[in-house]
C-alpha positions in Angstrom: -6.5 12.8 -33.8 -3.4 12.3 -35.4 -2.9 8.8 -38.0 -0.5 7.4 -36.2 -1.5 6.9 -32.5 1.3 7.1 -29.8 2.5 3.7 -28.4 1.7 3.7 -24.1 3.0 0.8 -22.2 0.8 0.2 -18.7 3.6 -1.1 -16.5 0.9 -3.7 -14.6 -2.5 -4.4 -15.1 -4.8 -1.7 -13.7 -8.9 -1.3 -13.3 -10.4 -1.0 -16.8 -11.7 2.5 -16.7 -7.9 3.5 -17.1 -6.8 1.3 -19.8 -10.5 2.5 -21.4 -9.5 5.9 -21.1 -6.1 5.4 -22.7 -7.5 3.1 -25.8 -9.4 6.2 -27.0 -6.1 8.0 -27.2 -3.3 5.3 -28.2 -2.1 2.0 -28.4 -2.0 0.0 -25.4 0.6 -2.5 -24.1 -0.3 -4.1 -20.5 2.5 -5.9 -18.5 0.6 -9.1 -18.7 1.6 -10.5 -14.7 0.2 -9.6 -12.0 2.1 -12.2 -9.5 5.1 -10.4 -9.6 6.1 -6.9 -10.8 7.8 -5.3 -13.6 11.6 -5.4 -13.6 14.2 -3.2 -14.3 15.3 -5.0 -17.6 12.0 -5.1 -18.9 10.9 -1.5 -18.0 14.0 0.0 -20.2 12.4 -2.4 -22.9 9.3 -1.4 -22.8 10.4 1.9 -23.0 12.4 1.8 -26.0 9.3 0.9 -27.9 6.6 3.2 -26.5 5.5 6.9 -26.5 4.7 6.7 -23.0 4.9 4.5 -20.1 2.7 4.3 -17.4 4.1 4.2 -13.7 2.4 3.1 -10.4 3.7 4.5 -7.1 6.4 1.9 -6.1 7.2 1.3 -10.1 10.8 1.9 -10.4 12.3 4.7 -13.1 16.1 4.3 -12.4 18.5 6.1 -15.1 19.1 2.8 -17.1 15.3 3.2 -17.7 15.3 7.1 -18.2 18.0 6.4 -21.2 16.7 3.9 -23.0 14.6 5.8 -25.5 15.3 9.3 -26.0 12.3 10.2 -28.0 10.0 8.5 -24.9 7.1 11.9 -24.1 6.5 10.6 -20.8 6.7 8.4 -17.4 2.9 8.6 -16.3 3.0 8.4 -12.3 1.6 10.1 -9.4 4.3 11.4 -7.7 8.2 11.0 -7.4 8.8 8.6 -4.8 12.8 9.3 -3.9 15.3 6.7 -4.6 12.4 4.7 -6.7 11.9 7.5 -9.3 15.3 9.3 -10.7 14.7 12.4 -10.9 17.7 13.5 -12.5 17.8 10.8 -14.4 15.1 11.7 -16.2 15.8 15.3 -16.8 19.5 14.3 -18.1 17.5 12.6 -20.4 15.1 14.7 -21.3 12.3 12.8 -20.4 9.4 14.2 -19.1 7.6 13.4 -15.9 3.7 13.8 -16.3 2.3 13.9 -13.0 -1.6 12.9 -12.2 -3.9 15.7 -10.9 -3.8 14.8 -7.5 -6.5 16.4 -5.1 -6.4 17.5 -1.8 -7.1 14.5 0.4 -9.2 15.3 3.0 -7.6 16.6 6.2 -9.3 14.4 8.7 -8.1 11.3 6.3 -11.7 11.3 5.9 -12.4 9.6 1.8 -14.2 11.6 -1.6 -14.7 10.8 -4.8 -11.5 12.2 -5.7 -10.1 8.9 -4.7 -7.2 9.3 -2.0 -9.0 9.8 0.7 -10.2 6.3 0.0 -6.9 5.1 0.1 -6.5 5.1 3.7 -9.8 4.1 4.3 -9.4 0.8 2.4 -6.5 0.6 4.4 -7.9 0.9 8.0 -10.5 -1.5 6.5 -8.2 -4.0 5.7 -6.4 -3.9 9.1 -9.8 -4.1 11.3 -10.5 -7.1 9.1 -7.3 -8.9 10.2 -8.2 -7.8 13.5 -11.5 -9.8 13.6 -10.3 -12.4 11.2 -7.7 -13.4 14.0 -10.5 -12.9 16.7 -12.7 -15.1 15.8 -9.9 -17.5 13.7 -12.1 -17.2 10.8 -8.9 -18.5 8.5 -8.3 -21.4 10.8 -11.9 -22.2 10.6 -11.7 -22.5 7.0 -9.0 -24.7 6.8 -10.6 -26.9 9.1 -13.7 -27.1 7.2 -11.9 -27.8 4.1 -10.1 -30.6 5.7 -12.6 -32.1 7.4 -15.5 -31.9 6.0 -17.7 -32.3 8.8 -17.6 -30.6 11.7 -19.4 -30.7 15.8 -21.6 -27.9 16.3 -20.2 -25.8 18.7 -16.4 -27.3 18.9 -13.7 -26.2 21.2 -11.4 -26.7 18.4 -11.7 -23.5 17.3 -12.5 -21.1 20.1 -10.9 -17.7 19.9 -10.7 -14.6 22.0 -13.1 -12.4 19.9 -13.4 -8.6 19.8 -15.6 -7.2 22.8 -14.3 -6.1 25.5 -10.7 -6.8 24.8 -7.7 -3.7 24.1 -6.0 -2.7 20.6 -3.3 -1.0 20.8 -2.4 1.3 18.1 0.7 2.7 17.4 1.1 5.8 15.6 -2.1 7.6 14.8 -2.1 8.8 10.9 -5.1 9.1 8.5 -5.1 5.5 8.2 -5.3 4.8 12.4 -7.6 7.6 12.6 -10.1 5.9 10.1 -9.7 2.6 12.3 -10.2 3.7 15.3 -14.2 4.2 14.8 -14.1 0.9 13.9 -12.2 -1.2 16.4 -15.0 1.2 18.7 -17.9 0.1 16.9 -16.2 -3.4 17.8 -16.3 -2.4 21.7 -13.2 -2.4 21.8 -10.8 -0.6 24.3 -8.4 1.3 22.3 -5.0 2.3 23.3 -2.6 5.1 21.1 0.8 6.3 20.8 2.0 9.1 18.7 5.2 11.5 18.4 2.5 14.4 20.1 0.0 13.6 22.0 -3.7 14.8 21.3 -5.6 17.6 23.2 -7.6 15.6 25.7 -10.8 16.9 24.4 -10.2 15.1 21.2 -8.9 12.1 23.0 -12.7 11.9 24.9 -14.2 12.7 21.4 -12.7 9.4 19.8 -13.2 7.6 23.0 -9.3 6.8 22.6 -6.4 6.7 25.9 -3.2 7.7 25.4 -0.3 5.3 26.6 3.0 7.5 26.4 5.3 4.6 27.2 5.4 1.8 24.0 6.4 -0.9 26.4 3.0 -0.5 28.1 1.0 0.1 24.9 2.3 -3.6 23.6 2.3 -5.1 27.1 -1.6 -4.0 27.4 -2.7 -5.1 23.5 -4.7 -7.7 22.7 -4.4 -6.7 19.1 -0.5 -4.7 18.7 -1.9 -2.5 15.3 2.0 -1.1 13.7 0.8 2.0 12.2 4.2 4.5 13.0 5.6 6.4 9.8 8.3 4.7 8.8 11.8 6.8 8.6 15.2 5.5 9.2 15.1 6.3 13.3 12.1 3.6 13.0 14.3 1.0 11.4 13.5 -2.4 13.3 11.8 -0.5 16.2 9.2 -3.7 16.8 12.1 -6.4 18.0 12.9 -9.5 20.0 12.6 -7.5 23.0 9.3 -5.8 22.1 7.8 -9.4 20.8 8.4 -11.0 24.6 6.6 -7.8 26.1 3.4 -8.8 24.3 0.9 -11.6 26.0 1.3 -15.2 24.2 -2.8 -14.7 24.0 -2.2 -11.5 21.5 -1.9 -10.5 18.1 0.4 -8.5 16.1 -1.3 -6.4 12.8 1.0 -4.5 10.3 0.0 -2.6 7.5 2.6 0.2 8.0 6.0 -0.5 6.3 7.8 -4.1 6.8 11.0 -2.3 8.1 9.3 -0.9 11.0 9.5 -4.7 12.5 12.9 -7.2 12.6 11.2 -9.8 10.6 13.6 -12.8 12.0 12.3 -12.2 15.9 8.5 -11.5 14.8 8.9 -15.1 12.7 11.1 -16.9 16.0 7.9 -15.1 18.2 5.3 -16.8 15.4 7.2 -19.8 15.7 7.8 -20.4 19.5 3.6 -19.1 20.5 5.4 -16.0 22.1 2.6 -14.3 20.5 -0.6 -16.4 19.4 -0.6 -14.9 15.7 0.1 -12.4 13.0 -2.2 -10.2 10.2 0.6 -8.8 7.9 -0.1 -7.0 4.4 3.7 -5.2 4.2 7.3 -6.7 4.4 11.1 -6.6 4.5 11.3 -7.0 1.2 9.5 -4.4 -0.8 9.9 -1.0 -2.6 10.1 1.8 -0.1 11.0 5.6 -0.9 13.1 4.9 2.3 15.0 1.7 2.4 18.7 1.7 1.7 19.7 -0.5 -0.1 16.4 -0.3 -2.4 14.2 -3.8 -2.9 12.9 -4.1 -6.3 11.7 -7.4 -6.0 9.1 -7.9 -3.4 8.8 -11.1 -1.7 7.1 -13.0 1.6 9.8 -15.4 3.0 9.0 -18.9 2.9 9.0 -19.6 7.1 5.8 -16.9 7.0 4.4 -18.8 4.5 4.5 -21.8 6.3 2.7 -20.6 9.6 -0.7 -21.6 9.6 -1.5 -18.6 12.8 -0.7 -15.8 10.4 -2.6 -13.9 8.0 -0.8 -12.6 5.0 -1.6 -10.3 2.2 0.4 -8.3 -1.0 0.3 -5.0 0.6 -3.2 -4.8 -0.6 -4.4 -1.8 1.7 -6.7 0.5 -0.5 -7.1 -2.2 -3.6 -10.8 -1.3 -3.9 -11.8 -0.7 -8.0 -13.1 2.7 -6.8 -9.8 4.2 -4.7 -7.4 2.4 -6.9 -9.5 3.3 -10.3 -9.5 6.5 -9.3 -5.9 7.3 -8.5 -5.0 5.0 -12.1 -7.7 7.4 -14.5 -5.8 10.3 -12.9 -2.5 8.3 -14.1 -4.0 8.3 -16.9 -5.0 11.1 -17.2 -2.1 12.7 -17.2 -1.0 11.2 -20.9 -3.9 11.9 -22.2 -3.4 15.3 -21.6 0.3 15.5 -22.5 -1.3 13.6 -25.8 -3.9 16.2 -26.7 -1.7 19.5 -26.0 1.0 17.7 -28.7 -1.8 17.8 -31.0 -3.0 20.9 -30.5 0.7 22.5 -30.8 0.9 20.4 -33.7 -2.5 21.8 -35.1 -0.9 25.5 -33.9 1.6 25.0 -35.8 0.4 23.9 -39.2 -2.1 26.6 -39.0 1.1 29.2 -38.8 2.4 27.3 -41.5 -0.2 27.4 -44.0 -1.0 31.7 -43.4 -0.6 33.2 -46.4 
């Protein structure tokens, strides 16, 4: 171990077997907010004074950051999300990018302990839960109780359509709807799918799934409209005004694709007016995305959401479990601490060399 430990700068605080794992190497630095993230200004900052800097996925590395401190070793990150990570930025620089050891996920979306399997998981979690939070209005419940404070067993005030029996809908079939769907199932659910190519029918009877090749009858039959498409620029706004009026006033919308897949203004008019009864939303407009033009660096829910008491929102906190997101962060970490150890070790080499007679 060398005296002088190298300075690394955590660019928002992570689970603690990360930040353990990088104490035993170096000096640690945390971003110390966790309501809002990092910005550009203060990224080339941090930078100037540190060895390394650890990214997460949607951290932004733009050149102004790249060129702040020549002598930086590293930018810590999983992988280089385009137009949020500048590549050759970075190389003009001379700053290296240390990459986590990511393994293969598992092909059926299925989770390991490698950790990114996981990721979808949590994610199909979270979006079931929104489904059954909005069936049985368990967040209009709570207000209710809170307000009151007393309550008539059994009250009509807070009836809601439940789970059995009724359709989702989901749209788009990826790891993250193919880890759902056994659970909207177990909920007895009748579930509905859309995809670029459809499935063989033999794996359509196996997950117990229909396929509805026309979109304007896969919202018109939902219950519960699940947005799980891939988001490219062809997808740009492709839940609109039009799509909103298609769906029954008694269902609910559920995103936790990308916020751009959806026109924001009609889904809050359609929210507003009870053309749909309610909402469970975890992404938004305005967010980091490797695809939006012009990039959004500074996520934020608009206020009209925020005022809706028939919506559900969360931080685009699919996956935030401590053991998918502590995985994928060690690996992170990882990553420096191996850049940190082969320095040495060339250092060692090299003294060695030196010091032959």
């Amino acid at each position: 171990m060398t005296a002088k430990m190298p300075k690394i700068f955590v660019c928002q605080p992570v689970p603690g077997p990360a930040i353990e794992r990088l104490r035993q190497y170096g000096e640690v630095e945390v971003f110390p907010y966790s309501h809002r993230p990092i910005s550009i200004p203060e990224m080339a900052d941090a930078a100037r004074r540190s060895d390394y800097v650890f990214c997460m996925h949607e951290t932004p590395i733009t050149a102004s950051i790249a060129e702040a401190n020549p002598q930086l070793k590293g930018f810590a990150l999983s992988y280089p999300a385009p137009g949020i990570v500048d590549v050759e930025a970075c190389e003009r620089a001379g700053v290296p990018l240390l990459y986590a050891q990511r393994p293969q996920a598992p092909e059926d979306g299925g989770w390991s302990l490698n950790g990114y399997g996981l990721n979808p998981r949590g994610t199909a979690d979270l979006m079931v839960a929104m489904v059954m939070c909005l069936a049985y209005r368990v967040f209009d419940a709570d207000r209710y109780v809170r307000a009151n404070g007393y309550f008539q067993e059994m009250t009509m005030d807070l009836m809601g359509q439940g789970c059995t029996g009724k359709t989702a809908s989901v749209w788009g079939l990826g790891k993250v709807a193919r880890q759902a769907v056994p659970r909207l199932k177990a909920l007895d659910m009748e579930v509905l799918y859309n995809k670029r190519t459809r499935l063989p029918k033999e794996e359509e009877a196996e997950l117990g799934i229909e396929w509805v090749g026309d979109s304007d009858e896969l919202i018109a039959r939902a219950d519960y409209l699940c947005m799980l498409v891939k988001y490219e620029p062809a997808n740009l706004k492709i839940m609109g005004e039009r799509e909103f009026n298609l769906m029954k006033p008694t269902s609910y919308f559920v995103n936790v694709g990308r916020g751009r897949l959806v026109d924001e203004d009609a889904m809050i008019k359609a929210l507003q007016e009870g053309t749909i009864a309610g909402a469970g939303l975890d992404v938004y407009w305005h967010e980091p995305s490797a695809y939006y033009d012009p990039m959004e660096f500074d996520p934020y829910i608009p206020e009209a959401l925020r005022k809706l008491d028939n919506v559900i929102l969360t931080p685009h906190n699919g996956g935030a479990t401590y053991l998918s997101r502590g995985m994928q962060t060690l690996d992170i970490a990882n990553a420096i601490v191996d850049d940190i150890v082969a320095r040495e070790k060339a250092q060692q080499e090299t003294q060695q060399e030196k010091e032959k007679p």
